[in-house]
C-alpha positions as CSV (number, residue, x, y, z in Angstrom):
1,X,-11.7,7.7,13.4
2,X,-8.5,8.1,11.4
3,X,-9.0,9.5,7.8
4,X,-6.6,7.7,5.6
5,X,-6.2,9.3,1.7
6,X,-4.1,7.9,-1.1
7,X,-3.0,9.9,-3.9
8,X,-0.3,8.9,-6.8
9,X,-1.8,7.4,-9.0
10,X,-1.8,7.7,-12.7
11,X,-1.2,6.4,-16.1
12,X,2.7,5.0,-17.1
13,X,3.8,2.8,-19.6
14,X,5.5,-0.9,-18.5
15,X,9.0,-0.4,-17.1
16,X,7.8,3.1,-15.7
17,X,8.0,4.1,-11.8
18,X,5.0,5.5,-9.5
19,X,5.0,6.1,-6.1
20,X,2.2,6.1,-4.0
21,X,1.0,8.1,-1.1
22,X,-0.7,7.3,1.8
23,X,-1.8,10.3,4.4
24,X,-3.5,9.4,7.9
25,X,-4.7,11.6,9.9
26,X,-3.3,10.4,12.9
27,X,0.7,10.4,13.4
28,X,0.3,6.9,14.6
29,X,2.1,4.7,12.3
30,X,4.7,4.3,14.9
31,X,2.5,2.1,16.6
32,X,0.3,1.1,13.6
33,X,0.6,-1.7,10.8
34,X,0.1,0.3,7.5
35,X,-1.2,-2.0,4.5
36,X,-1.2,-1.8,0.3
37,X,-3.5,-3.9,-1.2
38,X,-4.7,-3.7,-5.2
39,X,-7.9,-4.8,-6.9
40,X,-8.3,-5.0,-10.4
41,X,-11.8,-5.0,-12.5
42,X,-13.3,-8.6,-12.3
43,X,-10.6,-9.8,-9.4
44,X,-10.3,-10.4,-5.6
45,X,-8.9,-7.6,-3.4
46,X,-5.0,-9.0,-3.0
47,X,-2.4,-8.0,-0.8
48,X,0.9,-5.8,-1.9
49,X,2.8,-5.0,0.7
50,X,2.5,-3.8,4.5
51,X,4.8,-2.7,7.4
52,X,4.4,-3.3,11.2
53,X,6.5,0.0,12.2
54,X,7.1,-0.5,15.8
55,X,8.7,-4.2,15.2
56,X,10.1,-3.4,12.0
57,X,8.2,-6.0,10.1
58,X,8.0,-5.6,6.1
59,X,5.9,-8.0,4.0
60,X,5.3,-7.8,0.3
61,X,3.4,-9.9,-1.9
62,X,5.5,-12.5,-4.2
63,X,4.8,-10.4,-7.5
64,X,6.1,-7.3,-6.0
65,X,9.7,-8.3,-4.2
66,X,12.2,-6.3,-5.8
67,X,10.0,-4.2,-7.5
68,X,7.8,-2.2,-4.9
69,X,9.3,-0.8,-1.9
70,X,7.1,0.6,1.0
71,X,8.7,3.4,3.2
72,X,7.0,5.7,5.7
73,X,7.5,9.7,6.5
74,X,6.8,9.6,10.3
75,X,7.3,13.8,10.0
76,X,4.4,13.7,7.3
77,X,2.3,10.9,8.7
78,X,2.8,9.5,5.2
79,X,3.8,5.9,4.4
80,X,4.4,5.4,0.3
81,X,4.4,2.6,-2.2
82,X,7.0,3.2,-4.6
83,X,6.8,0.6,-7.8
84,X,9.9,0.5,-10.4
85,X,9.4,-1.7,-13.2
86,X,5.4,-1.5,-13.7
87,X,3.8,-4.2,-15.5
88,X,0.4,-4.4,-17.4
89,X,-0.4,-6.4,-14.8
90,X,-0.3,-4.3,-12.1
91,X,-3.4,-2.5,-13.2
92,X,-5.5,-2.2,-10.5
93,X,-6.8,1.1,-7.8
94,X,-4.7,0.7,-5.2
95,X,-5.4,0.8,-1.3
96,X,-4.5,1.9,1.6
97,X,-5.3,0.4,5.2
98,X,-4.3,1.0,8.5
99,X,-4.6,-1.6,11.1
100,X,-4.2,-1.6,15.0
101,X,-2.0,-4.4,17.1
102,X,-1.4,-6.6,14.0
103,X,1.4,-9.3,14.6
104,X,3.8,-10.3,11.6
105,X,1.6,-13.5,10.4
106,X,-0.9,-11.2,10.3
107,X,0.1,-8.1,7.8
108,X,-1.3,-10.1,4.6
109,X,-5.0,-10.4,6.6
110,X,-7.4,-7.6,4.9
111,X,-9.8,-8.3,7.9
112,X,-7.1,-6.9,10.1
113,X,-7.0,-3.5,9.2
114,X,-9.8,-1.1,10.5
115,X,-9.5,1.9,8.6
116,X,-9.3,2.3,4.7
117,X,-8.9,5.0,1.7
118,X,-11.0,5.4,-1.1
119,X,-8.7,3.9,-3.4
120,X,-6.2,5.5,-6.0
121,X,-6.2,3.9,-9.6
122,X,-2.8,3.1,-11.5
123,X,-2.7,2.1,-15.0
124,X,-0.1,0.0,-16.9
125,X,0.2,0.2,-20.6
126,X,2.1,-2.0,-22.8
């Protein structure tokens, strides 16, 4: 069982920065594909960005190219989700996922990923 925990989370105003934190407990993410996804009150769960580590495959969602940049801290068994230029929109708690043997096609699939954090909410004013 790998214990994944985000933290970062807050309240900014549009244009502000936030990064993210994601903490397994397992120094896997070597081999692992690590996973952001968002869901905001009254939407679907939808995909932000994700990394297959060991092949060096990045995805992010349209909405968040050039905005949100996910990196890892293989020392710290940490992966992050940095966001520059928040918008309202971007409301939403955010996830983390961790996923096992994922190929590239794949890093967008929610079903994928096995293990899952409780969620950390970020806030966007205008």
């Amino acid at each position: 069982q790998v214990q994944v925990v985000e933290s970062g989370g807050g309240l900014v105003q549009a244009g502000g920065s936030l990064r993210l934190s994601c903490a397994a407990s397992e120094g896997a993410f070597g081999t692992l594909a690590t996973a952001w996804f968002r869901q905001a009150p009254g939407k679907e769960r939808e995909f932000v960005a994700a990394a297959r580590w060991s092949g060096g495959n990045i995805r992010y969602e349209d909405s968040g190219k050039g905005r949100f940049t996910i990196s890892r801290n293989s020392a710290k068994n940490t992966v992050y989700l940095q966001m520059n230029s928040l918008k309202p929109e971007d409301t939403a708690v955010y996830y983390c996922a961790v996923g096992y043997n994922l190929r590239q096609p794949e890093l967008a699939d929610a079903g994928r990923y096995r293990y899952w954090g409780q969620g950390t909410q970020v806030t966007v004013s205008s």
